[in-house]
N, C-alpha and C positions, 0 to 999 in steps of 0.2 A: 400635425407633426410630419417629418420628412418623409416618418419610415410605417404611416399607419396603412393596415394592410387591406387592399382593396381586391374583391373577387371579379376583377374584370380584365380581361386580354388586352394591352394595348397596343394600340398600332402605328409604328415611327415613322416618320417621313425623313426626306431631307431637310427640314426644318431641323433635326436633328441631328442626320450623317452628315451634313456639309459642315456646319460647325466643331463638329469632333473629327472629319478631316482636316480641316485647315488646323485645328490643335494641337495634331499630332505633325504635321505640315513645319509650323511653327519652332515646337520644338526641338523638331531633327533642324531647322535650321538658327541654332542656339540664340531663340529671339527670349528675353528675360519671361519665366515661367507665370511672373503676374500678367504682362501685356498679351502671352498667348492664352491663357485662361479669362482676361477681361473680354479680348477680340471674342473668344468663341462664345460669351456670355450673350454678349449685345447682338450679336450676329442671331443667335438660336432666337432669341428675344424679339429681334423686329421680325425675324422666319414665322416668325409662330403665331404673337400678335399679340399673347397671355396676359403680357405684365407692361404698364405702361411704361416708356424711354424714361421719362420724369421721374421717375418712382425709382431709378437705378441707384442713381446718387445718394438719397436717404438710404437705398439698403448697403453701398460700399460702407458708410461710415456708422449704421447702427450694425456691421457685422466687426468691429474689432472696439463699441464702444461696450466693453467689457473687462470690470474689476478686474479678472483671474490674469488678463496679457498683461497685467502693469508688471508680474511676475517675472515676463520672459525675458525685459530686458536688465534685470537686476540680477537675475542669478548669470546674463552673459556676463553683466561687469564687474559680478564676484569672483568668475572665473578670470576675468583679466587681470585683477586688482592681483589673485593672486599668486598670479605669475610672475608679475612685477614686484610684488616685496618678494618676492624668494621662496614662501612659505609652500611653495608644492614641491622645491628638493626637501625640505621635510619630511613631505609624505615621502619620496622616495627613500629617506635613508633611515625612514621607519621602517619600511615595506623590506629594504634590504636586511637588515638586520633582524626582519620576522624569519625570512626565509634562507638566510645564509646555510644554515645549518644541512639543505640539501641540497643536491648534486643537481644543479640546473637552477641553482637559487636566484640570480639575476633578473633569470627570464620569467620566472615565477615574480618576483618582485617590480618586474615590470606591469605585469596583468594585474596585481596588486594598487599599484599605484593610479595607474589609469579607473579603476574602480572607484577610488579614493576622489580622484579629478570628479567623476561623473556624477558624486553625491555632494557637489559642488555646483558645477556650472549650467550640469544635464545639458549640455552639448558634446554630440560626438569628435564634429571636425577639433574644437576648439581642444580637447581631449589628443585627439592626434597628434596636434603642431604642438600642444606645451611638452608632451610628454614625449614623443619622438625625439625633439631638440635635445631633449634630457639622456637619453637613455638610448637613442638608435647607436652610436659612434662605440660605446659602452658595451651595446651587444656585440657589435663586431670584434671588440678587440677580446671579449668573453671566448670567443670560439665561435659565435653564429656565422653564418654568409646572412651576405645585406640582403638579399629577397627577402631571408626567412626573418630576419629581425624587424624589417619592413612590415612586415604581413603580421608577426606580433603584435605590434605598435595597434595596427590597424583593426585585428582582431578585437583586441582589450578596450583599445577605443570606442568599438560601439556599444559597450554599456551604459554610453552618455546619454542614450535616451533610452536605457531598459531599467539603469539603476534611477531611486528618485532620490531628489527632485529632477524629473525630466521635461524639458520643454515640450516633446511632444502628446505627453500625457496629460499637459496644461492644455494643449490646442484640442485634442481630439476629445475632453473633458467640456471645452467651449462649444463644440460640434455638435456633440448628445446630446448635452445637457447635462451631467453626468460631476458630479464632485471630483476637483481634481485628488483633494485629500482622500478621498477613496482610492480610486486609483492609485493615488500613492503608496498606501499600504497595503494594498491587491497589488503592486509591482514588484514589492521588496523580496517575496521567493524566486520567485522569477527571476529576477533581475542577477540576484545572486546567483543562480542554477547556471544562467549562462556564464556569470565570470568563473564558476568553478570548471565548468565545463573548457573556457578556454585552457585554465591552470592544468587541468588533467592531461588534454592534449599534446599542450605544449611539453610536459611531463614525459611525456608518451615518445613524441617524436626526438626529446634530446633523449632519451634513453637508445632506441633505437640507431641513431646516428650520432650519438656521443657527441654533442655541440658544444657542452659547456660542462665542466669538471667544477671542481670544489667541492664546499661540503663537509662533512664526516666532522662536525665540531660535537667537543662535548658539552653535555648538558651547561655546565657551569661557562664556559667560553661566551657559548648561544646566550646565554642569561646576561651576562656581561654587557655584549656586543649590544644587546635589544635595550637594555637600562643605560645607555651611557646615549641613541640612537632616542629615545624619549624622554630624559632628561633634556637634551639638547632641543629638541623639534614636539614637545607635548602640546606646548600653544598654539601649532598650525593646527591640531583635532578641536579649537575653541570651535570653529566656524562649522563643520560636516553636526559639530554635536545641539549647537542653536541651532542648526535647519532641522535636522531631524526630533529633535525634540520637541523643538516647536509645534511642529506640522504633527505629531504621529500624539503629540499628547492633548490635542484641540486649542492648545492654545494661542498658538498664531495658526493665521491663513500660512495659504505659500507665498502670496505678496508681501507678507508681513515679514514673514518667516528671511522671503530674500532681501529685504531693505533692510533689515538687523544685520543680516550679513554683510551683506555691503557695506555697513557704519562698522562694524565691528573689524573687518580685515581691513580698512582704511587707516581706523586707530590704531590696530598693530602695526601695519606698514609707516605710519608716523613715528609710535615708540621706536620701531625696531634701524631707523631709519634709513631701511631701504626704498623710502617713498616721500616724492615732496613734489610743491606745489608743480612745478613743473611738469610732472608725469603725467597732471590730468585730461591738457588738452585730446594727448594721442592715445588716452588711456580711453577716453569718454569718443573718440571718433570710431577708433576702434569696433567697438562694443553697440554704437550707433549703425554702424553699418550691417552688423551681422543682423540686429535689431529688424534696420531697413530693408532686408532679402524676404524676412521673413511675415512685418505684418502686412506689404502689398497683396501680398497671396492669399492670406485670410480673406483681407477685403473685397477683394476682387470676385473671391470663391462663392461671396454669398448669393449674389445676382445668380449665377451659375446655377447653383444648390438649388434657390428659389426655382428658377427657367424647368431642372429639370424635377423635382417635387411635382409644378404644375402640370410637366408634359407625361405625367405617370410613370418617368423611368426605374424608378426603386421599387414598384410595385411591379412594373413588365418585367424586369430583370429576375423576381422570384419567381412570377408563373413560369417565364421561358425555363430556367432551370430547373425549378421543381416538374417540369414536365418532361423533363429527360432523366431525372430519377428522385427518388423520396426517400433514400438511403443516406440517412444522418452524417454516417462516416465517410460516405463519397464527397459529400456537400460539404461539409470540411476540408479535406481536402482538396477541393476546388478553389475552396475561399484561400487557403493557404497555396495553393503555384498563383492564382492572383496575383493575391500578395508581393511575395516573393519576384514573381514578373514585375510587377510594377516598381519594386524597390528596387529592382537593375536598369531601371533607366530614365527616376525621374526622383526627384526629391521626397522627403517625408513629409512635408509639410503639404506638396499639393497632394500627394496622395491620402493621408488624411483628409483632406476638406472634401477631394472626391468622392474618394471611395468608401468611407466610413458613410455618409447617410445611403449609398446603394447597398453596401452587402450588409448594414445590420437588419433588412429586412430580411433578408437569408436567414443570418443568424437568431431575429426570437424566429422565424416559422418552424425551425427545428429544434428550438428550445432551448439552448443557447444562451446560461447566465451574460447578461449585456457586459460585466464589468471581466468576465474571462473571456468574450470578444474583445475587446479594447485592449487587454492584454494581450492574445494572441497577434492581434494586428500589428502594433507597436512592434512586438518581439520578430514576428516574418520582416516587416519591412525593416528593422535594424540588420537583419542580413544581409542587404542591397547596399549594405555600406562598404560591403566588404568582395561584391562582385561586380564584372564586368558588365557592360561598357559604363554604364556611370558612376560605379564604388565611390563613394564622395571621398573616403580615409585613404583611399588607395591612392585617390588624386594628391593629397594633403601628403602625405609620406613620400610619393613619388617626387613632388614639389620642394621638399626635405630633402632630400638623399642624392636626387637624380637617377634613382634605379627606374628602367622601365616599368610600368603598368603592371604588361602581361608577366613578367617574372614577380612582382610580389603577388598579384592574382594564384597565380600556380602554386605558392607556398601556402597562400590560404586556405586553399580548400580543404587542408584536415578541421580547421577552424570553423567552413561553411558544414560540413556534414557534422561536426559535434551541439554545435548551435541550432542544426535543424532538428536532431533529436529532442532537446529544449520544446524548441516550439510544438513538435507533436503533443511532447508530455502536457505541456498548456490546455491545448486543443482537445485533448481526450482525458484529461485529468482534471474535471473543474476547483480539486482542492487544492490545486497549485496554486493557485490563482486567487484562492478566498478563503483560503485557512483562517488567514490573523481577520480577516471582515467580519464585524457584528453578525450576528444570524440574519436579519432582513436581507440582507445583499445575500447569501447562501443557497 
């Protein structure tokens, strides 16, 4: 296995640096993150001499021929479907009429809603663009400025891959080895901790700067508002309650789990008829492309994986560390600015396939439940969705609105410091993380 631990120093060459230069080469010059991870594969590979060129191609295509990806692309085109029959203003005027009743209710009901999105589609970008469209215009006319309803958006957003079902707990479940259904229900405090964590913030700063008023209903109004708000929109909760029931009661996979989905908001988008034959082409290319970003990378990753397994690096990587210190809580720490770095400047997806077989030998040599690694990982890198220079929601919202970058950047960071509290509690708290888990995983 990637990460079994060997008591021998090893020693790199440029067989090694020259292909993780040209990789990093690559992607400062934004060459698609599969072709710069394939090039540095083959490159390390013929350097080194390990693994025969022949042998590449059998591992591109036995590294994505794997039951649990049939997932990823069903829960993208459940979240498309359901943009397109309407049923996510639903959630939103569920989420509204939850939280009317308090002063900043919108903005709360935004965090809310994007929540809702992400135990859908478990993509964050896709989280950003439905729900941005929905509700950015809405903030502003609420009282926010556009940065900061921007950087909401984007904030709540990245729940997409903390709440489950998440795609990237399905890849880095593929990676270990590791059940994603575990994961699954090892994500579900977590995942929540950080959207409350958003609500609290967001809380925080419109009280302080007074962004948005209303509120003050009574009991009876509130009751009203919320019953008249799920009368109208109950049936969009069919689809979050077959995924989650599915998955968390053994009885469907998560492939399973998301190809019911998928039949299931199709037939409602046919009753309801906000959906017809027509919508499928752009519906299915859609959904296809996001699809196509993401299993090149997988594929590609595994040559990679393989190259460095064989050249000792997840093994040199813990002696060198552990040789500068054996202090549990440092070494956490380290794996989370890691993290955190790497999530500011390159996608989740190849940082999972990377870095997940190097630092989980890190994480058992200091003992380190494997499935509160996985979680910790996932939750640092859904950070980087929300910081500079690569923020991916930042991109997507700025792409939305036309507000610069560095001004929704600037409004998040109460959002990045509330969210890294989260991820501490992860890190040094392993019953976040494995409360609701059978005792084995414990």
């Amino acid at each position: 296995m990637l990460w079994t631990t060997l008591n021998q120093t090893v020693e790199l060459g440029w067989d090694f640096y020259l292909p993780v230069i040209l990789f990093v080469a690559l992607i400062a010059l934004a060459v698609p993150v599969w072709a710069a991870i394939g090039t540095a594969a083959i490159i390390m590979l013929v350097m080194s001499g390990d693994l025969p060129l022949s042998l590449v191609g059998e591992s591109l295509f036995s590294g994505i021929d794997a039951f649990a990806l049939t997932a990823v692309p069903l829960f993208i085109l459940t979240g498309d479907v359901l943009v397109r029959t309407g049923l996510s203003r639903k959630f939103l005027d569920v989420a509204e009429a939850l939280t009317c009743f308090a002063k900043g209710g919108f903005g709360s009901a935004t965090v809310l809603v994007c929540g809702m999105f992400a135990a859908i589609s478990g993509s964050d970008a896709a989280g950003a663009a439905a729900v941005g469209r929905m509700t950015i215009a809405r903030l502003v006319e609420s009282g926010y400025p556009r940065p900061y309803a921007c950087a909401l958006v984007a904030a709540g957003a990245c729940t997409g891959i903390l709440i489950p079902p998440s795609i990237a707990y399905i890849i880095i479940g593929l990676v270990l080895g590791i059940s994603a259904s575990t994961l699954f229900l090892a994500a579900l405090i977590p995942g929540l901790a950080i959207l409350i964590s958003i609500l609290v913030t967001n809380l925080i700063v419109n009280r302080i700067y007074d962004y948005e008023g209303g509120g003050m209903l009574s009991l009876g109004e509130w009751s009203a508002n919320l019953g008249r708000a799920l009368k109208s929109g109950w049936y969009a909760f069919i689809v979050p309650g077959i995924i989650f029931y599915g998955i968390f009661s053994g009885r469907l996979t998560p492939t399973e789990a998301g190809a019911t989905a998928v039949v299931v908001t199709i037939l409602m988008g046919f009753m309801l008829r906000t959906l017809s034959l027509a919508d499928f082409p752009a519906m299915l290319v859609s959904s296809a492309k996001v699809n196509g970003v993401i299993l090149p990378i997988i594929a590609f990753s595994a040559p990679l994986a393989e190259a460095l397994a064989i050249m000792g690096v997840p093994q040199g990587f813990v002696t060198s560390i552990t040789a500068l210190t054996d202090d549990p809580y440092v070494l956490i720490l380290l794996m989370i600015g890691i993290l955190i770095a790497a999530g500011c400047v390159m996608e989740t997806t190849p940082n999972i396939v990377i870095l997940a077989p190097i630092l989980k030998p890190l994480a058992d040599n200091i003992g380190m439940n494997e499935i509160q690694f996985c979680i910790m990982m996932i939750t640092a890198l859904g950070v980087g969705f929300i910081t500079p220079p690569l923020g991916l929601n930042l991109f997507v919202v700025s792409g939305i609105t036309g507000e610069s970058i560095l001004k929704i950047a600037a409004r998040a960071v109460p959002f990045v410091l509330t969210m890294l509290i989260v991820v501490l509690l992860i890190a040094y708290v392993p019953a976040v993380s494995t409360t609701l888990l059978p005792e084995i995983y414990q």
